[in-house]
N, C-alpha and C positions, 0 to 999 in steps of 0.2 A: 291632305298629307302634311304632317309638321316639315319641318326644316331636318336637314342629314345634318351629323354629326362628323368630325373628323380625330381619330386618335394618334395622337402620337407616340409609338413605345421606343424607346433607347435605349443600349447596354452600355454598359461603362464598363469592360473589363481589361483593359491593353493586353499584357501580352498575356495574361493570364486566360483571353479567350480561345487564343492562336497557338498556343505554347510548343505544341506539342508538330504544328505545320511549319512553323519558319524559325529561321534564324534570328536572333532578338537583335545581332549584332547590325544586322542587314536594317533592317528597320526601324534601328533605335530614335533616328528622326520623327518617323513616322508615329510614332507614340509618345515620343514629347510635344510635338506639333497637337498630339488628341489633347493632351492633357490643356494647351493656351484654348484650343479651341472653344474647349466647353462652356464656361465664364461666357465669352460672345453669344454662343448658340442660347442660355440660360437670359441672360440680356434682351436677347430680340422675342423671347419666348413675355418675357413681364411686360416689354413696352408694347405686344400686339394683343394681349391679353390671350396665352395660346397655353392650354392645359396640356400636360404630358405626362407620361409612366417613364420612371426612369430605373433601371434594373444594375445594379451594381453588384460585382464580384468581391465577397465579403476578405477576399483576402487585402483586397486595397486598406481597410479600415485601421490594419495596422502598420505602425510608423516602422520597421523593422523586421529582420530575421530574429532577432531576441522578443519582440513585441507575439509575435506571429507563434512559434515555438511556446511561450508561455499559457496560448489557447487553445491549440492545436488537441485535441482528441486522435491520438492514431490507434490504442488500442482496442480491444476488447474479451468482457467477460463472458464465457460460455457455461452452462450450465451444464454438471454431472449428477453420479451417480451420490447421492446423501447417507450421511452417518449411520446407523443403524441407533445409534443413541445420540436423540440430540441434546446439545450442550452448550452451558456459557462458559467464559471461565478453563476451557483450559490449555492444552499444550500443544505444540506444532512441532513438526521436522521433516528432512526430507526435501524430494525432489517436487514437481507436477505432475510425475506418473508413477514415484514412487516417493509416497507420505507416509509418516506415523502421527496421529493423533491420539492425546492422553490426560486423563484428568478430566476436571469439568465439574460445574453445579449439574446436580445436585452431589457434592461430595463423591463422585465416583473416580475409579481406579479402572474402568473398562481402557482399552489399549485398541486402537483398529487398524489395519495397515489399508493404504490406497494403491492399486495398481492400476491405475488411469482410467479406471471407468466405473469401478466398486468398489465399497470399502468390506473389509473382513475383520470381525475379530479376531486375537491374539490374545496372550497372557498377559493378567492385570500387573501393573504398578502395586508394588508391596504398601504403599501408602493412600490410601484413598484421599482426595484432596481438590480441590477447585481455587481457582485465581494462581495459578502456581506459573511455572514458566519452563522451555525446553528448547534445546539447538541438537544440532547432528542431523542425521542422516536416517534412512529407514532402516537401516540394518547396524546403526551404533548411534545413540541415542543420548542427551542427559536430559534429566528431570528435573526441578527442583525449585525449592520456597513454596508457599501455597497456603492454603487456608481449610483446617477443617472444621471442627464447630466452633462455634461462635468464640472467638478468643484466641482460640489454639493457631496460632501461627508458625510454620514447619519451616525448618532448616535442614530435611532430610534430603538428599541428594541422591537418583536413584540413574544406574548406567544401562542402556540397552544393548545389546549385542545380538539384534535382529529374533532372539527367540523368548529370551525372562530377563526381567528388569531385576539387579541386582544393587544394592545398600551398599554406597562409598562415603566417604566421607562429607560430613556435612558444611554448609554455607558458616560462616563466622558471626551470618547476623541473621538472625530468623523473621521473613518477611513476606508477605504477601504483595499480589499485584507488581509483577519485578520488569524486567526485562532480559534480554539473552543475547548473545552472539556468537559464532564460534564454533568449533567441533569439541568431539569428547577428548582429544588428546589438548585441546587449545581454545577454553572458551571463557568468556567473562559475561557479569552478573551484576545487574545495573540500577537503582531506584528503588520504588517498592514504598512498601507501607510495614511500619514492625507494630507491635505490641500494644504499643501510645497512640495507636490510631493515627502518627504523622509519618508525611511522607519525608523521604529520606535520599540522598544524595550519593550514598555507599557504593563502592564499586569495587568487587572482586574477581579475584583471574582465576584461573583453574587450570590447571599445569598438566590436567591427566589426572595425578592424585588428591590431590590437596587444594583448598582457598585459599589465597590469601589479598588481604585489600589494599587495594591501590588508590591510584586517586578519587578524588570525589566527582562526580556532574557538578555542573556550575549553576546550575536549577535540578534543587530537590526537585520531585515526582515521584507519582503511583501511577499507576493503569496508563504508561506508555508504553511505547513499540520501541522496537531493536533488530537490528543485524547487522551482519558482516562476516568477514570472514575466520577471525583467529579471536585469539586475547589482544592482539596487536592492532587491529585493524576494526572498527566497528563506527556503528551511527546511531544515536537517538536520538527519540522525536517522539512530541506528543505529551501527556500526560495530563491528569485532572488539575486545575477545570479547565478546560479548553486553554490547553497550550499548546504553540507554534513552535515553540521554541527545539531547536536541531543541533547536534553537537557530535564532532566527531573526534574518535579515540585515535590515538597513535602510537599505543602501547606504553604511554608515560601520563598522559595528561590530553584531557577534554577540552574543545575549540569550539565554541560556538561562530556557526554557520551558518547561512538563512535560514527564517523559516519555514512550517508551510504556509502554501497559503490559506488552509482552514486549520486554525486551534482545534483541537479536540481531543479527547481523552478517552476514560472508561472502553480500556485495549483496542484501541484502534488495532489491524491488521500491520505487518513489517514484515517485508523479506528484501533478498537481494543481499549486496556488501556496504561497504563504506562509497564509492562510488558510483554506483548503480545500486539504488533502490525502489523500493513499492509499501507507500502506506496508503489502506484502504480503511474502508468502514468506522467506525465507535462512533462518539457523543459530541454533533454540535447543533446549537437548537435550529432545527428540531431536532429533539433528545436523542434519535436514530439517523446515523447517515450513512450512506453509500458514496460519499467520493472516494476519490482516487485520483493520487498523486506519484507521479515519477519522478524520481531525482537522479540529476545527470553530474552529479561531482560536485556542481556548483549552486543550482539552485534546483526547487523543485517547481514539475509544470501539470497544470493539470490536464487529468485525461480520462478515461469511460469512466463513468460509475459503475458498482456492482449491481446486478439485477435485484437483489435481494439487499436492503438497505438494513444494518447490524450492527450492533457492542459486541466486545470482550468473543469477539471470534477470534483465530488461529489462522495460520498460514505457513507455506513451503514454497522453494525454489528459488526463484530468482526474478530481475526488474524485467524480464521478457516471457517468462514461461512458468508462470506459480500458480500458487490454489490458494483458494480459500476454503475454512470449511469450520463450521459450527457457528456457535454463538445465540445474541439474543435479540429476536424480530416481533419480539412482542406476542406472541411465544418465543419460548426456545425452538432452536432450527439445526435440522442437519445437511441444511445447504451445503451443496460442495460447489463451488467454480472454479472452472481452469480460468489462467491469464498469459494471454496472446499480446506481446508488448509489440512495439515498432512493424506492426505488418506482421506479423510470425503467423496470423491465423489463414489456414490454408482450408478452404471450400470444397469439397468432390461436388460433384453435381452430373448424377446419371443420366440421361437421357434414352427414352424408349423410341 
């Protein structure tokens, strides 16, 4: 019979193994007393020649609550009910349980509203159009910039009032791949690509009736993401080729602000405000991605990826309870996922 072997296994977790049994205050000795220990116990282990498993609590790894917070995963994406058309390229609005989505390659003008678990169609968009862009609500909508055949680039501007998309007045610069924020009484119109095939810096408000331009971004872009709340208040981020680069409005002028921390482009996902945001999905190599980034005012952190990794999709709501829905996964997809930020997602679980 050979010789017995002896294992040694150890945790390293202080109080993160106990947390939730004692007071830290009470013991605070006692875990800084763990931490000199170790180094000796790690000592007598090389000088005896004495093999051991050592199992450590991954939260130690980080130098800080800012280190920790910039790693941290609390969300997640759950998978719904899918587009009846799916689509690259177009428009979002709306809430998590109540969306409009509009537009899209292939050049269509199909219109669907979501009520938290299906989508239905509705009456089309008077413009048929893909790469275009859209803010408001499910039941007050705007439309607008976009792309239909090859060249033709729209500055038609169309407003929804929960039943037909009606013709207002149009954009000052006709543009594709744009971005948005804002409602239809108070929104602005960001980036984009015109005519010349470059992208563009341009930024207009919209008052309710009328455009007019205001300051510029400070980094031209195409195929970025945007939100927020007004013409006064907004954020971009994103834009071809994998750009990081974040910038926030304050109804005068553009402030660059960190970035994220994945560049990416070719419409990544955007919802939420100038405060609290959410970009998901578009182009970083590899060509198709599923991250997902939270931004808390100050910096963005990352968290779930989406199940479904996609470009030039759409989204609604906010940095705690939004959707995603279309886009391009190598086919087109009519993916829909709700987003459950900070813990919001809540479980049933029946039991017989």
């Amino acid at each position: 019979m050979g010789n017995g072997s002896l294992v040694i296994s150890l945790d390293f977790e202080l109080l993160w193994g106990v947390f939730d049994k004692v007071n830290w205050m009470e013991k605070k000795e006692y875990f800084l007393n763990t931490r000199k220990i170790i180094p000796e116990i790690l000592k007598l282990f090389e000088d005896y020649n004495i093999a051991c498993t050592w199992a450590t609590v991954g939260m130690l790894f980080n130098q800080n609550w800012e280190e920790w917070n910039a790693n941290i995963a609390v969300g997640a994406w759950v998978t719904s009910g899918n587009l009846n058309t799916a689509r690259q390229g177009l428009g979002g609005a709306g809430t998590q349980d109540a969306a409009l989505a509009f537009g899209g390659d292939d050049t269509t003008a199909a219109t669907e509203q979501y009520n938290g678990s299906t989508w239905g169609e509705v009456n089309n968009l008077n413009t048929a159009r893909r790469f275009l862009t859209g803010t408001g609500t499910q039941t007050a909508a705007l439309a607008f910039g976009g792309l239909g055949s090859p060249g033709e680039y729209f500055d038609q501007t169309e407003s929804w009032n929960g039943y037909v998309w009606t013709e207002v007045n149009d954009l000052n610069t006709a543009r594709r791949d744009l971005a948005a924020a804002g409602t239809v009484p108070s929104a602005i119109a960001f980036g984009g690509e015109t005519s010349t095939a470059a992208a563009v810096a341009i930024a207009e408000s919209w008052n309710g009736t009328s455009w007019t331009e205001v300051g510029d971004l400070n980094t031209a872009r195409n195929e970025l993401a945007g939100c927020g709340a007004s013409n006064t208040s907004a954020l971009a981020f994103g834009g071809n080729p994998n750009k990081a680069e974040t910038e926030s409005w304050n109804g005068s002028a553009w402030t660059e602000v960190n970035d994220l921390n994945a560049g990416r482009g070719s419409h990544l996902g955007g919802i939420g405000i100038a405060t609290a945001a959410l970009a998901f999905g578009g182009d970083v190599p590899p060509p198709i991605s599923a991250i997902t980034e939270s931004w808390n005012g100050t910096s963005w952190i990352n968290d779930q990826n989406l199940n479904v990794a996609r470009k030039r999709l759409a989204g609604s709501g906010t940095s705690t309870l939004g959707l995603a829905f279309g886009g391009d996964a190598s086919p087109l997809t009519g993916a829909t996922e709700e987003w459950y930020g900070d813990g919001l997602l809540t479980l049933n679980i029946t039991t017989s």
